[in-house]
N, C-alpha and C positions, 0 to 999 in steps of 0.2 A: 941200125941207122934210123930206122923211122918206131916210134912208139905204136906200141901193141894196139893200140886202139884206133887206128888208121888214122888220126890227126896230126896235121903237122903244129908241132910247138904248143900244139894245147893239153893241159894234165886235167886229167877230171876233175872238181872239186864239187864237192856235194850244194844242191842248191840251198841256201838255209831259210827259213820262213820266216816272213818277218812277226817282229811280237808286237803286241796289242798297244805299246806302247807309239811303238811305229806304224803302226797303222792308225793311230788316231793322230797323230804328225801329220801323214796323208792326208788324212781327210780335213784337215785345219790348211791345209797348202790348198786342195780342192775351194774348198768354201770361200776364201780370201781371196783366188786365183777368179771364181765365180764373182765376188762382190767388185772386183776391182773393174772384170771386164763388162758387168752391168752398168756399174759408175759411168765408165767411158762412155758406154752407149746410148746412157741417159743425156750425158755433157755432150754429145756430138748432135742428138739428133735435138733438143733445146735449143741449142744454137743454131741449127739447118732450119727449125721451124719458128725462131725469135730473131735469131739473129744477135739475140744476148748470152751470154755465158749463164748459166745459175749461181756463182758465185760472181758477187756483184763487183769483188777487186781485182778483177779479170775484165771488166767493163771500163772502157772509161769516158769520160766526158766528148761525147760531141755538140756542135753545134752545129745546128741545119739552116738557121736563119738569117738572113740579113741583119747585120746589129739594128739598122732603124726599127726592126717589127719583133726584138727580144724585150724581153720584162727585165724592168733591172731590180725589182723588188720581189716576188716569190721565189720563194725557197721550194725546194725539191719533198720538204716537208708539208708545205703547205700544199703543194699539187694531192701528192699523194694523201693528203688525210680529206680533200676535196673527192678523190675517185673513188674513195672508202665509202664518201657519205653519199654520193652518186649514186640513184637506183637507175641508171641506163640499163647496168647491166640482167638485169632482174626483169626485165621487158624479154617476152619470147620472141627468138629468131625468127624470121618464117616470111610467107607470103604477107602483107601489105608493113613488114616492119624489117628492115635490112642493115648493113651496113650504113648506107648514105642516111638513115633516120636515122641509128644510132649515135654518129656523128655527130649529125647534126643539134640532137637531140642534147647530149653532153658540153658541146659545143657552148648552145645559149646558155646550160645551167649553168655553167663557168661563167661565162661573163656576166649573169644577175648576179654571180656570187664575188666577180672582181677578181677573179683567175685568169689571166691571157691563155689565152687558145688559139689555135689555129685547124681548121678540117685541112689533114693532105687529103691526096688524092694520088693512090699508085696506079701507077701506069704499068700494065705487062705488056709481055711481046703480045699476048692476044688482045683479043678485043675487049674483053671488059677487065674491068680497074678493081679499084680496093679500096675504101676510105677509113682510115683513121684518122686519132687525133693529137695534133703536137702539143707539150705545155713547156713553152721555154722558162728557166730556171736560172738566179742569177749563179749557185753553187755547183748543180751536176750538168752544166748545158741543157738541152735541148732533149726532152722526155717524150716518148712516142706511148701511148697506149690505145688499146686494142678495147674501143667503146662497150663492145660487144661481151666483154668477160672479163674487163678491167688488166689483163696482163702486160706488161712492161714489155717493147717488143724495139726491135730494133734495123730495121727493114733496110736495105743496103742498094745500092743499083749496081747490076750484071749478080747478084745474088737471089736465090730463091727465100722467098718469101709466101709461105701457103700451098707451098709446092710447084710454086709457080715464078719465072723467072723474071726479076722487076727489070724495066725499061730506062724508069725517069717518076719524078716527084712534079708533084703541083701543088704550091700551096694556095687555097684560096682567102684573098687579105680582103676582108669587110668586115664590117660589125654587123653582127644580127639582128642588133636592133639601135635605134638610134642612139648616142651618146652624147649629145648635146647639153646642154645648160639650157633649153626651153623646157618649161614647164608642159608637165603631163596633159594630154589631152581629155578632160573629160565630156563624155558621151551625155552624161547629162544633162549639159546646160540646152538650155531650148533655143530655137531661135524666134525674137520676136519681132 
């Protein structure tokens, strides 16, 4: 009734080793199993900490601005070859030079150079904020970059952002310097 080897319904069959053939099979499942779940983890935590995808047709165009305060003339190419030539970012982080310089600092260079800009200002649930800087586009909407190290970032509300959980946006709408059609002031005409 029952097999000699105290099993039920199982017959012995000898275990066979696998050959080098299949074991490099393995190891090509390993590798690829490795690279895919790295990939992922790279695409997840970029986006936890951008807020953008790293493939950019995964992205797609928003708009953050009111149409009265967008550019209808730069292109997303002109922004970007603007950030390229921007040394903000090459200025060291630290105590008397921060975000809100940095900012600001890109901010005007843009506008000498006839690139719309805008400083946001995020707002978290804590107390202190965050400042970047927007460049609206008439092609890819509304570009966020990250003054500080030039990265393309894409910061969301009820989303973390820096590790930290954004609240709400402020844009601040002025010109840094004046824009007028009066002629330049110079300093050194005398008075007599």
């Amino acid at each position: 009734m029952f097999p000699s080897n105290g099993r039920l319904g199982m017959q012995n069959s000898p275990k066979k080793k696998p050959t080098k053939t299949q074991k490099v099979i393995d190891i090509i499942i390993y590798v690829l199993v490795g690279i895919i779940l790295a990939a992922f983890m790279y695409i997840v935590y970029y986006h936890e900490s951008t807020g953008l995808y790293p493939i950019s047709l995964l992205n797609e165009p928003a708009n953050f601005l009111p149409p009265k305060m967008g550019s209808q003339n730069q292109t997303y190419e002109q922004v970007i070859d603007f950030v390229r030539s921007d040394d903000t970012d090459k200025i060291e982080f630290g105590t008397g030079f921060n975000c809100v310089d940095a900012t600001f600092r890109m901010w005007r260079n843009a506008t000498w150079k006839g690139i719309s800009a805008y400083p946001i200002v995020i707002q978290y649930d804590e107390p202190l904020g965050h400042m970047i800087i927007l460049f609206p586009t008439k092609d890819q909407g509304d570009i966020f970059i990250e003054p500080q190290n030039d990265w393309q970032v894409r910061p969301r509300v009820t989303q973390n952002y820096n590790g930290r959980k954004v609240r709400g946006f402020y844009v601040l709408d002025y010109d840094p310097i004046p824009l007028d059609n009066s002629p330049p002031y110079d300093f050194n005409i005398r008075n007599e």
